[in-house]
N, C-alpha and C positions, 0 to 999 in steps of 0.2 A: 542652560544645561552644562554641567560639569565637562574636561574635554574627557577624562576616562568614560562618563555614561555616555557619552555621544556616540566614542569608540565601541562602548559593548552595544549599543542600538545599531551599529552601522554591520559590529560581526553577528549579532543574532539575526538582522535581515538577511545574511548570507545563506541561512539552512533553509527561509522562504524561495527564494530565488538567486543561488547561486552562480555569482559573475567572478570573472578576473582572478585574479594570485589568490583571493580571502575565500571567494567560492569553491576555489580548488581542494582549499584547508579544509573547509566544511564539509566537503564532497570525504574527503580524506578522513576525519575523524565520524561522520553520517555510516561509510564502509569498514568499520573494525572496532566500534564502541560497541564493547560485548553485550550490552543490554538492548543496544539499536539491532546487533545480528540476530542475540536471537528472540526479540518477536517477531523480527523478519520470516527466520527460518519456521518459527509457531503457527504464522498465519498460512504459510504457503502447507504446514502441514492440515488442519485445518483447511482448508479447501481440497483438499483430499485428490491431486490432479493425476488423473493416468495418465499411462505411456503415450497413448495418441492424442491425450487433451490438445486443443487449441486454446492458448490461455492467454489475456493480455492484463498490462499493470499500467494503473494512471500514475504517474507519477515516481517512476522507476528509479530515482536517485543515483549513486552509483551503482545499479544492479545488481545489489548483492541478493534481492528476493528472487529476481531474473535467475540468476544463476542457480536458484534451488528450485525452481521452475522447473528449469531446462533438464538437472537432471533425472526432475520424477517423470516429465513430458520426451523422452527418450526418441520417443519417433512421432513425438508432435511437430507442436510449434510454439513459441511463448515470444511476444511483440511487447517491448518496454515502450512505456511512453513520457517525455518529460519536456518541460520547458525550455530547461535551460542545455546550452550550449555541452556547458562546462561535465555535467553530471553524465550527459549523452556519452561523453569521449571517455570520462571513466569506466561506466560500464562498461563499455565497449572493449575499454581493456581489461576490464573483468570476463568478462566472456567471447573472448576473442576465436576462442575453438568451436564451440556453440554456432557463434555467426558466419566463421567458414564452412562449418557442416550443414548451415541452415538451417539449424531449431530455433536460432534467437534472431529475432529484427529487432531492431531499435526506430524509433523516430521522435524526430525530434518538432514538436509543436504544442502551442498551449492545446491544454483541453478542449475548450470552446471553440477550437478550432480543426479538431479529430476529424480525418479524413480516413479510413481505415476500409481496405477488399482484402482483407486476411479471411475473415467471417464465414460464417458465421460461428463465435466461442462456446467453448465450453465451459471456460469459468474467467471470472475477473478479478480482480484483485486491488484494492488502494489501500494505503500504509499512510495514516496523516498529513494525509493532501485532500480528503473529501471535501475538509472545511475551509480551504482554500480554496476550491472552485467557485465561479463565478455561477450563480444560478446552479447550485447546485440539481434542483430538483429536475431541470431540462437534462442536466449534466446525467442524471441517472437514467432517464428516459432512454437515453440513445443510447447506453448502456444495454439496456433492456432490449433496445432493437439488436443491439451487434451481437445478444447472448443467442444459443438455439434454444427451443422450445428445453421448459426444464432447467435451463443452464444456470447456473449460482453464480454468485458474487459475495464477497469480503470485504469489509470495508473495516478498519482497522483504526483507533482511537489513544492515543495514550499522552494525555493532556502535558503540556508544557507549560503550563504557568502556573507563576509562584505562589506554593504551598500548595499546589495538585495534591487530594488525596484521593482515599480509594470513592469516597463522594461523589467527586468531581469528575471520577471515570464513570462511576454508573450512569451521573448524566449524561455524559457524551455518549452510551452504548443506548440511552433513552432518544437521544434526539438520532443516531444514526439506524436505530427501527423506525422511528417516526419516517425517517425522510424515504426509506427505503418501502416501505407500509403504502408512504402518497404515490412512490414510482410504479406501482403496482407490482412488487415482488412480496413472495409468499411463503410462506412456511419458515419462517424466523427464526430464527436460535442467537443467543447471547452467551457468549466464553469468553474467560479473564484469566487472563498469567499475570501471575504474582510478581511484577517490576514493583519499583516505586518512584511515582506510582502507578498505580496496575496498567494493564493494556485492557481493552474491550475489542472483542472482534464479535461483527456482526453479521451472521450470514444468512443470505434470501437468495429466493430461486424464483426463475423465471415460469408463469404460469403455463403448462401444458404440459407436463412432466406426468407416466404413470406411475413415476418409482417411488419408494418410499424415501423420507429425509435421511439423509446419509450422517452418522457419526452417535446416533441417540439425541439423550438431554444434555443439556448445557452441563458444563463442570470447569473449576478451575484447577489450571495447571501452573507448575512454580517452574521458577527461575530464578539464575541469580540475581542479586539486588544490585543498581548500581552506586546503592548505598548516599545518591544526594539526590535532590530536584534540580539540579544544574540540566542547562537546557543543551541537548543533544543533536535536536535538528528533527525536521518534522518526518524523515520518513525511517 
């Protein structure tokens, strides 16, 4: 391998698991690539969170979705959760007012290893990181436990490899009802903002609920274009 391809393998593994000075970059360009904000800002609208939701996000990055969280959750509570060190402390200075007033927790631990008495939520939230969990389908399960009867979840798709087209996101919106269908969540809906390429957000609700499905039928919504497939970082 070339030493330039080594180089781009070594920073594109940054936006997976963000470490050290290169992590920090990724972290840094993941929090203000206007196409990364706003299907951030798309999905948390999309999960439609009230002022006293209790809401948590696997894989919180620099918490910029955190942060749009917290302001529709006003007198909730909204818990970031992420692996790495680096994106933790970002956040963290992203929402440093949130976490002194107590709307925002952070913690920091892989998935698989979620420890969480915040509970029981009212909605959840992952931004491309589903497909990075290990075991995903357990991953959803205890999901399902942490939700309250009723309570939904988002799971959030917008493929990053080369030549992703709008195809390649229907897929990913097909396998993340699939995997959500075997967790046992229920009443499904599929929404796409117009990136490129597109986003796919998938939203299911935890069985017991007597309400009707919140938002109608599916529809797509636009946004700017970031105009290349250049890869941004998974969340």
């Amino acid at each position: 391998m070339k030493i330039k391809e080594r180089l781009l393998s070594r920073i594109l593994a940054q936006f997976h698991r963000p470490t050290g000075a290169v992590g920090h970059v990724a972290g840094w360009i993941m929090g203000r690539r206007s196409s990364n904000v706003t299907r951030n800002r798309w999905a948390v609208r999309i999960l439609d969170v009230q002022p006293t939701d209790r809401v948590i996000e696997l894989g919180c990055g620099p918490g910029v979705a955190v942060s749009t969280l917290a302001t529709r959750a006003s007198r909730g509570l909204v818990v970031g959760v992420d692996h790495s060190q680096v994106m933790i402390r970002q956040a963290r200075r992203r929402n440093r007012a949130a976490i002194r007033a107590g709307r925002v927790r952070l913690v920091h631990t892989p998935v698989e290893s979620l420890s969480i008495s915040d509970g029981p939520f009212d909605a959840a939230l992952a931004v491309n990181t589903a497909g990075m969990w290990p075991d995903p389908a357990a991953r959803l399960r205890e999901l399902a436990r942490l939700l309250r009867p009723g309570g939904r979840i988002a799971l959030v798709s917008q493929p990053r490899c080369p030549g992703a087209t709008a195809a390649t996101s229907a897929a990913a919106a097909a396998e993340l009802a699939s995997r959500l269908t075997d967790a046992g969540f229920e009443r499904l809906r599929t929404e796409m903002l117009d990136l490129d390429p597109p986003a796919a957000c998938v939203i299911g609700h935890v069985a017991g609920s007597q309400h009707q499905p919140f938002g109608g039928t599916a529809r797509k919504e636009h946004g700017p274009s970031p105009g290349s497939n250049s890869k941004s970082g998974p969340r």
